[in-house]
C-alpha positions as MATLAB code, in Angstrom:
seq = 'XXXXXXXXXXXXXXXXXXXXXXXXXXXXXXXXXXXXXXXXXXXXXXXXXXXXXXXXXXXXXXXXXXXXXXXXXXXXXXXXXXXXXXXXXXXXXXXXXXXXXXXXXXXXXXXXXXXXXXXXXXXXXXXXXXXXXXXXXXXXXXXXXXXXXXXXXXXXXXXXXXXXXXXXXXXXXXXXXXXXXXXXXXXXXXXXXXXXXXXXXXXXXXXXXXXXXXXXXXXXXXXXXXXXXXXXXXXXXXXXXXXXXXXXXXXXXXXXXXXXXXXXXXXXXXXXXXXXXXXXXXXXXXXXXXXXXXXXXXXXXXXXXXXXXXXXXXXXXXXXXXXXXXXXXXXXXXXXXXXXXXXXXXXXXXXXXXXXXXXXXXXXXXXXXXXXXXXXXXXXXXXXXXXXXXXXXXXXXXXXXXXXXXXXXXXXXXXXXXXXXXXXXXXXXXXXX';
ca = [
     -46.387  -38.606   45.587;
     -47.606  -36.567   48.848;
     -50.741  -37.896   50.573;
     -52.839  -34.553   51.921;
     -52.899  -35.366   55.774;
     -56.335  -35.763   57.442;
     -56.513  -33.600   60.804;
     -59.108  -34.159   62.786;
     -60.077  -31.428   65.522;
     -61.394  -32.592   68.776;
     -62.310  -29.940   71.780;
     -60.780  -30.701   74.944;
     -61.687  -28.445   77.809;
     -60.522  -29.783   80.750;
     -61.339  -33.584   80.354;
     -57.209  -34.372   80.880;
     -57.001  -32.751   83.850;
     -59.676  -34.458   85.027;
     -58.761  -38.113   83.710;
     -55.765  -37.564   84.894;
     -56.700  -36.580   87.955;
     -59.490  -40.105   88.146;
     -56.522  -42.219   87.161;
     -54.255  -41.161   89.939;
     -56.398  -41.768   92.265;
     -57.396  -45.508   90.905;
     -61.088  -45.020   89.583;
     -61.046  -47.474   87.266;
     -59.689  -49.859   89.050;
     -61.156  -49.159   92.083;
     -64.688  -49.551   90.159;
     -63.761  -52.649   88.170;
     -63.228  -54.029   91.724;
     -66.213  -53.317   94.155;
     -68.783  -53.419   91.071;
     -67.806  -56.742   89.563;
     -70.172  -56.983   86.176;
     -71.352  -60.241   84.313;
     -69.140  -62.388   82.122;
     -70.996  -61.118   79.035;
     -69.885  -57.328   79.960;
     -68.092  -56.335   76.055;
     -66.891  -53.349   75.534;
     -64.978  -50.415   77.988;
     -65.092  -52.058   81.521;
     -67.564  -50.431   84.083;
     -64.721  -48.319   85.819;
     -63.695  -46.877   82.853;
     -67.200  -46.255   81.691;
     -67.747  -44.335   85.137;
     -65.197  -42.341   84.945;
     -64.935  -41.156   81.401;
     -68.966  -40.458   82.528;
     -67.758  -38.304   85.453;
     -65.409  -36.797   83.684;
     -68.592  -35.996   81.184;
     -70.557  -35.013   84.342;
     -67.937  -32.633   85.879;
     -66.744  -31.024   82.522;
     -70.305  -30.296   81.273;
     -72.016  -29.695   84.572;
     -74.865  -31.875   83.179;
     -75.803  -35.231   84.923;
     -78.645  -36.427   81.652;
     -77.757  -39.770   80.123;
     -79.081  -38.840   76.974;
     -76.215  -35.770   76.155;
     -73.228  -38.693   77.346;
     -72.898  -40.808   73.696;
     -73.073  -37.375   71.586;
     -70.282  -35.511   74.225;
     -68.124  -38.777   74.026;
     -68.642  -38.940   69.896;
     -66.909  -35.663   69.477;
     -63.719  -36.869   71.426;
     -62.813  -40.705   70.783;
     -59.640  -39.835   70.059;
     -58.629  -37.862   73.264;
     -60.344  -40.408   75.410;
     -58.125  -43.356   73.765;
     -55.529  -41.405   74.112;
     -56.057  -40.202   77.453;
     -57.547  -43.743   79.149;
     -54.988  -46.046   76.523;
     -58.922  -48.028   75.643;
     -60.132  -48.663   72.679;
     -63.305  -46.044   73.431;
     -66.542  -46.261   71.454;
     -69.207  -44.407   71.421;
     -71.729  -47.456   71.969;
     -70.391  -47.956   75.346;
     -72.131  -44.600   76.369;
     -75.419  -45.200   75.537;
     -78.699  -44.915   77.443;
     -79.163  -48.400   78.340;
     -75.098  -49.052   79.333;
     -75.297  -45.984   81.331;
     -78.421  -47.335   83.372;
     -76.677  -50.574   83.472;
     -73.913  -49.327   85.318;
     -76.232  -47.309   87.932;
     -78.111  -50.984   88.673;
     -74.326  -51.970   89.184;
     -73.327  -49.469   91.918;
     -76.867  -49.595   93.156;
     -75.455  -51.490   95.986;
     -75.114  -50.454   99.816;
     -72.400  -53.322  101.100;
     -70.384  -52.439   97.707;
     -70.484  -48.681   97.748;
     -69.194  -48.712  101.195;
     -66.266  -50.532  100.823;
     -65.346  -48.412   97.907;
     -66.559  -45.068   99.520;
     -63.764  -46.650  102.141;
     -60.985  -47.626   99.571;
     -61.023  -44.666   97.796;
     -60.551  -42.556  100.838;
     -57.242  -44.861  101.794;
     -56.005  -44.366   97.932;
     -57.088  -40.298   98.172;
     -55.420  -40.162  101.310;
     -51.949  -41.998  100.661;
     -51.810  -40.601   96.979;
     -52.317  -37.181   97.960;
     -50.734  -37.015  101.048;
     -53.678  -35.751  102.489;
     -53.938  -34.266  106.554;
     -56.889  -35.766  108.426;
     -56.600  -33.913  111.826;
     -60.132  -32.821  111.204;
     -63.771  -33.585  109.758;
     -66.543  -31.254  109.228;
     -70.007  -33.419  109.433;
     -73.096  -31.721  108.280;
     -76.482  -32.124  106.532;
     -78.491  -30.358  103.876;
     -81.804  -30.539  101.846;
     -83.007  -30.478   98.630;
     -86.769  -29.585   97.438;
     -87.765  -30.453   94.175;
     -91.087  -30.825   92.219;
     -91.060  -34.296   92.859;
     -94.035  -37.123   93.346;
     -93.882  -38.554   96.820;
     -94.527  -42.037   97.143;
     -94.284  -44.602  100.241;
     -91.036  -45.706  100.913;
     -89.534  -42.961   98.625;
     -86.380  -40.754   99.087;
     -88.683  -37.491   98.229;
     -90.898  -36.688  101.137;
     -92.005  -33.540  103.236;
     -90.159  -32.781  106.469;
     -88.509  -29.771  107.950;
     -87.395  -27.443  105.009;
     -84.654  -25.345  105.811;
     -85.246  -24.128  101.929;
     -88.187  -22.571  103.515;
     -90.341  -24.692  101.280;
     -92.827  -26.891  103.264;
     -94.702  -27.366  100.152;
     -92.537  -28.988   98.432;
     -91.033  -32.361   99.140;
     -87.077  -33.159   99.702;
     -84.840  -35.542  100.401;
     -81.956  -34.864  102.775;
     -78.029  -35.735  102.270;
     -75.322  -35.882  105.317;
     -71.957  -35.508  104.678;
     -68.719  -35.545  106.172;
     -66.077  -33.788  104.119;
     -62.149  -33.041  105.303;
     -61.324  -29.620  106.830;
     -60.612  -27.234  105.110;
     -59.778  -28.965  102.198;
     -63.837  -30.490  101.756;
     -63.193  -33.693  100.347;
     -66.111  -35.820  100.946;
     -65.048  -39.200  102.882;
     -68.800  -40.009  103.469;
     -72.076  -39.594  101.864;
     -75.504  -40.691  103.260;
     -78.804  -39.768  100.940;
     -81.855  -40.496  103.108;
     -85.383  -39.755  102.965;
     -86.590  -36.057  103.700;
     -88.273  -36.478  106.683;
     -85.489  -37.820  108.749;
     -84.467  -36.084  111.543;
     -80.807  -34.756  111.531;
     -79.355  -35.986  114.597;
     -79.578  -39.883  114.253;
     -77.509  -39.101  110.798;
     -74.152  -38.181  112.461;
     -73.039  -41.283  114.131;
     -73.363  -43.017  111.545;
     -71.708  -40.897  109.114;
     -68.893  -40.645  111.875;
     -68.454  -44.202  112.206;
     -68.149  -44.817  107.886;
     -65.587  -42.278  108.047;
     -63.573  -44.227  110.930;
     -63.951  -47.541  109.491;
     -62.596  -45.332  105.681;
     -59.419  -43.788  107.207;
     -58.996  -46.132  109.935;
     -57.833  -44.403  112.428;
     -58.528  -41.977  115.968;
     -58.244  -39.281  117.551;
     -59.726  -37.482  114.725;
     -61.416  -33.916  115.537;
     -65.272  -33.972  114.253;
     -66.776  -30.401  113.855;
     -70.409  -30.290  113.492;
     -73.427  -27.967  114.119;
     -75.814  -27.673  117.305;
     -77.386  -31.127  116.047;
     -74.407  -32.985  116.462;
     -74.833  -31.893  120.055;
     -77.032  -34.527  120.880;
     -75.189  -36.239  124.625;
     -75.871  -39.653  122.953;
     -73.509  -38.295  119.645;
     -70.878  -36.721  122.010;
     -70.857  -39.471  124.367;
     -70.035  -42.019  121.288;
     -67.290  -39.844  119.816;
     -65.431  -39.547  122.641;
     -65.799  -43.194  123.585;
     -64.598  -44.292  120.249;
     -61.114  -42.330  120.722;
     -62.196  -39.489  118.446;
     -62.895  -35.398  119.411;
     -65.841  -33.032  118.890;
     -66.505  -29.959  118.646;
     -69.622  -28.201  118.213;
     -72.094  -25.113  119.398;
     -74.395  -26.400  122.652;
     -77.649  -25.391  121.873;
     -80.359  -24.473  124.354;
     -81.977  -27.751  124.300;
     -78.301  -29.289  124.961;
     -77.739  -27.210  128.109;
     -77.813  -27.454  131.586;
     -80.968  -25.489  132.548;
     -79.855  -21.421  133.085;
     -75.818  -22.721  131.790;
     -75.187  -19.482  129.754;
     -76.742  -16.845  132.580;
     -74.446  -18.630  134.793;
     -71.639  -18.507  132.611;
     -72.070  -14.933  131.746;
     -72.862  -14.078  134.852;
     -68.997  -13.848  136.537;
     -68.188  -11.544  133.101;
     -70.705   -9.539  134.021;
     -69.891   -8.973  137.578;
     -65.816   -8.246  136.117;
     -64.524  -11.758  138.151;
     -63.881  -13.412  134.829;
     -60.992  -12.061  132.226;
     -61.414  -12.808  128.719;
     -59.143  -14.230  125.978;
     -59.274  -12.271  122.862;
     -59.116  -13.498  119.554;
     -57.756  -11.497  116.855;
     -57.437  -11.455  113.170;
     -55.296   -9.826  110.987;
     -57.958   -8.013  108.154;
     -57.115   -7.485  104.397;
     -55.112   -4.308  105.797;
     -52.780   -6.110  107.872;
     -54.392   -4.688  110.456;
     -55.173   -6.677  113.724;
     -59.030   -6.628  114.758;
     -60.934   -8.395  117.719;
     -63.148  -10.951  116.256;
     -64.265  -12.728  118.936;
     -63.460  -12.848  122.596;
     -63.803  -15.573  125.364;
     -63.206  -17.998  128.239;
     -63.299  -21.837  129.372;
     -64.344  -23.978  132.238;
     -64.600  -27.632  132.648;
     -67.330  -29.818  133.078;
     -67.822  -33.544  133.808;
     -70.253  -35.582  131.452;
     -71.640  -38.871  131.817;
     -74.421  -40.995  129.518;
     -75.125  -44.441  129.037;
     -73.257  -46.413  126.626;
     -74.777  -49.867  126.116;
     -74.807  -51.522  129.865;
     -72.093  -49.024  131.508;
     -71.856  -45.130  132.028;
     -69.496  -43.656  130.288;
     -67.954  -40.691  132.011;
     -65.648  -37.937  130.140;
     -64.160  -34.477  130.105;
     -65.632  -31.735  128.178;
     -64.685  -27.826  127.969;
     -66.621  -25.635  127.713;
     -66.012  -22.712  125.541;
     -67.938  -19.597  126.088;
     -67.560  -17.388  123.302;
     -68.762  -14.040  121.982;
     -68.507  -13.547  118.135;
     -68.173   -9.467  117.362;
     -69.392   -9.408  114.044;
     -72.523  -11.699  115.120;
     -72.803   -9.419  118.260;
     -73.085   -6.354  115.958;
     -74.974   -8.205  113.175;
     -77.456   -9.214  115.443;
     -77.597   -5.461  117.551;
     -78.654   -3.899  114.118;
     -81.401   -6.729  113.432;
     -83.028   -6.597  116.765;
     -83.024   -2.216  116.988;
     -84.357   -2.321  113.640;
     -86.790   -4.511  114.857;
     -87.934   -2.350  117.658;
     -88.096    0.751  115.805;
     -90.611   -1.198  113.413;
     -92.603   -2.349  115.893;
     -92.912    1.497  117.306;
     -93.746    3.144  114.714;
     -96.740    0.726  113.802;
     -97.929    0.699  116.774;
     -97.964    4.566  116.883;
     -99.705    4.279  113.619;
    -102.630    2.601  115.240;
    -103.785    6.331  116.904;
    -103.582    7.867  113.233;
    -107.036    8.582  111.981;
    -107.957    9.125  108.180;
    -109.130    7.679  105.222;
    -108.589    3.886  105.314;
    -107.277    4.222  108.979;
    -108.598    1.460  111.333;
    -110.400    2.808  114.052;
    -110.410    0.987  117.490;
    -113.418    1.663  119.296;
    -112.813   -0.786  122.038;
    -109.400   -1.401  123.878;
    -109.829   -5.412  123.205;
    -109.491   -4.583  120.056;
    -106.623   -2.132  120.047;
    -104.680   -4.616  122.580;
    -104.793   -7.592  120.390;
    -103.456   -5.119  117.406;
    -100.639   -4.415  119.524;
     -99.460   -7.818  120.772;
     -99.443   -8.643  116.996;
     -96.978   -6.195  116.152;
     -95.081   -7.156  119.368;
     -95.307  -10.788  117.944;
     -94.457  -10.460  114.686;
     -91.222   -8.590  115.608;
     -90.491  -10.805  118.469;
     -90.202   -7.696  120.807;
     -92.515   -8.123  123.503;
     -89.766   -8.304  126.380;
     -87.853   -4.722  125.177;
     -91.558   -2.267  125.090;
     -94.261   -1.391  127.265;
     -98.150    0.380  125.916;
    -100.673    1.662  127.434;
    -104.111    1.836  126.291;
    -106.479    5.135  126.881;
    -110.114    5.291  125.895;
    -111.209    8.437  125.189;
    -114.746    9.821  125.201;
    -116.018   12.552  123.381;
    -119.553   14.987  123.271;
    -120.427   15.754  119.386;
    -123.465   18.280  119.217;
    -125.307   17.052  116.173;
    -128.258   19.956  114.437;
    -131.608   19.101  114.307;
    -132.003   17.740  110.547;
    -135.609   16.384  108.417;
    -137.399   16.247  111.871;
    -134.919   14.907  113.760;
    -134.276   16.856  117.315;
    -131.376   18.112  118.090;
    -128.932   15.703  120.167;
    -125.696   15.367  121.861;
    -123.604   11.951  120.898;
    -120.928   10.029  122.570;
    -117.939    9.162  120.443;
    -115.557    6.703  122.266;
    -112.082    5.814  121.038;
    -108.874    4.165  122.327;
    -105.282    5.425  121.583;
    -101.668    3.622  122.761;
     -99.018    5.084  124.090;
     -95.285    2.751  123.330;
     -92.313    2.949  124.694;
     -88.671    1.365  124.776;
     -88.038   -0.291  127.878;
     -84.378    0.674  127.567;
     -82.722   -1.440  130.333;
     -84.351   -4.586  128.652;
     -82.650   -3.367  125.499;
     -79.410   -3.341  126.649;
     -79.722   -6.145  128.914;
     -80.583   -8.242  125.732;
     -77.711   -6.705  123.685;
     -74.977   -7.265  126.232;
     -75.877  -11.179  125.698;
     -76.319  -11.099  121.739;
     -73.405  -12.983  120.013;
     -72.543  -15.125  123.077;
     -72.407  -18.669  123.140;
     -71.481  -22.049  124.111;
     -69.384  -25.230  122.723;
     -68.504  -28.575  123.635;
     -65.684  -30.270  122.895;
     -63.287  -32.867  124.660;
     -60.172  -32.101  122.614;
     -57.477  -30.784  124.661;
     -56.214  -27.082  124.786;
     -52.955  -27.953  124.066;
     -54.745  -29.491  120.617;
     -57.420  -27.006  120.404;
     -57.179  -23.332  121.591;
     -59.827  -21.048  121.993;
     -58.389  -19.238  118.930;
     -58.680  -22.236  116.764;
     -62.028  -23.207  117.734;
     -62.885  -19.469  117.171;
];
């Protein structure tokens, strides 16, 4: 007698690539290991609870506890098959799930297996780790502040100083962008006490030097530099104005100007094949000192001065558009109509001006002048009143370009300076480009 066969249909997406994936790298394992749970624990084991919920988290796109239990339901027979557990859908509930975030609530814990999983990443994947981009970020959300809370108001670079935020660092492989280190801090922390350490998780993870750090103007800090380079390691990152010698780029750019100083090019090849200047450049070197704990610690940096084309021209077009803004509201102050302003007094009329010149950030590339003007109206005799001669007294401007600003602030646009201590032989000009 043939039995009908039962088929069951389960979808599957992606979730064995991505256990697959979680496995090779020692996830559950790695879990079960830093995040030791009680003796009462029943059920799937807290690593393979995590990662069957990551694998939930990155297959969905959804982080809510509450859509975990129905998601797993549909698939108990691909995760068995897939993990070799007996899975169940009671080990995905609401209060397991929080259970296991009280479990890797745990600073000492999560850094050792932040650290273990990079080794296991690393070794399994063959991975290169010549270099490490470090860099922070925000978040703003419609969150309740409280004292002592991640979510508080600081610096948004969401534009969004109403709303508070909490701020992550992060310092990810290059150019692959594997994170090796995560720090979540409040939002009002500055970003420069976050790099070092960041920098020194990642060493302590991968356990080794001479490893090339890329960061942003923040990471400029002589304090972060100074500790890099001590430690064995290499930076590389944009000086910014704060991090320079006073008047450093005017003197830098000043032997370009003058035609003493040849410049490297850069070039890339475009979609074309074609080669095209992207940048163009030179180095010099200069000795830096700070103080490291009871000594000065004295190193080598070069300095890379650099002009980017495409910010050169990006920036060109922003700054004449800009001007030509500025002009022709300011020209519209002598228009006179309906719902025209009238100046009667040049006060008046000046502080309109520097407004404009404010708001566009322009001030140093035009030069007005103001003329009051004063006019004889005969007015008729009307309803007993005598005939009579009034004085009507306005105030025009008169703009224009101050050319040889202009281009003096062009010919510097897309120029500027970075630190680093790696060699050229390591680093080129091209490579930093």
């Amino acid at each position: 007698m043939n039995e009908n066969p039962t088929i069951m249909t389960e979808r599957v997406d992606d979730v064995p690539l991505l256990i697959a994936h979680m496995r090779r790298m020692g996830l559950p394992a790695l879990f079960d290991h830093h995040f030791p749970t009680h003796g009462n624990w029943q059920g799937l084991s807290l690593g393979w609870v995590s990662t069957i919920w990551l694998s939930s988290i990155l297959s969905r796109g959804d982080h809510r506890l509450v859509h975990v239990e129905p998601w797993v339901s549909t698939r108990l027979i691909t995760l068995g098959a897939l993990t070799g557990q007996a899975v169940k859908r009671v080990d995905f509930t609401d209060d397991r799930l929080e259970s296991v975030l009280r479990h890797l609530n745990h600073d000492e814990r999560w850094t050792a297996f932040e650290s273990a999983l990079n080794q296991q990443t690393v070794r399994v994947y063959d991975l290169s780790t010549e270099r490490v981009h470090v860099d922070s970020t925000s978040a703003s959300a419609y969150a309740t502040v409280s004292k002592g809370g991640l979510f508080q108001f600081g610096h948004s670079k969401d534009h969004r100083p109403d709303l508070p935020q909490v701020k992550v660092m992060q310092a990810v492989l290059d150019p692959l962008g594997m994170p090796l280190a995560t720090d979540v801090v409040s939002g009002e922390r500055a970003d420069d006490p976050l790099y070092l350490p960041c920098i020194e998780r990642v060493r302590s993870s991968l356990d080794r030097r001479g490893l090339l750090y890329v960061g942003d103007g923040k990471m400029a800090a002589r304090p972060t530099r100074a500790t890099i380079a001590a430690g064995g390691d290499y930076y590389l990152c944009p000086l910014s104005e704060i991090h320079q010698f006073e008047g450093e780029l005017e003197a830098a750019l000043e032997p370009v100007w003058s035609g003493e100083q040849s410049l490297s090019q850069v070039m890339r090849d475009t979609a074309k094949g074609e080669p095209e200047l992207i940048a163009e450049g030179y180095e010099y070197p200069v000795t830096m000192s700070h103080p490291l704990g009871e000594q000065v610690y004295t190193w080598e940096e070069r300095c890379l001065v650099v002009r980017s084309q495409r910010h050169a021209q990006a920036a060109e077009t922003a700054l004449r558009a800009r001007v030509a803004k500025a002009t022709a509201q300011i020209r519209g102050l002598n228009q006179r109509g309906r719902g025209k302003q009238r100046f009667e007094t040049m006060a008046a009329l000046r502080r309109a001006v520097l407004a404009i010149l404010k708001r566009y950030e322009v001030a140093d590339f035009m030069r007005f002048r103001l003329h009051p003007h004063v006019e004889e109206r005969s007015v008729r005799a009307y309803r007993g009143q005598p005939a009579r001669v009034e004085q009507v007294r306005d105030t025009t401007v008169e703009v224009e370009v101050d050319e040889a600003a202009l281009e003096a602030a062009i010919r510097r646009l897309g120029w500027r300076l970075y630190g680093t201590n790696q060699g050229a032989e390591q680093l080129s000009l091209e490579q930093a480009v």
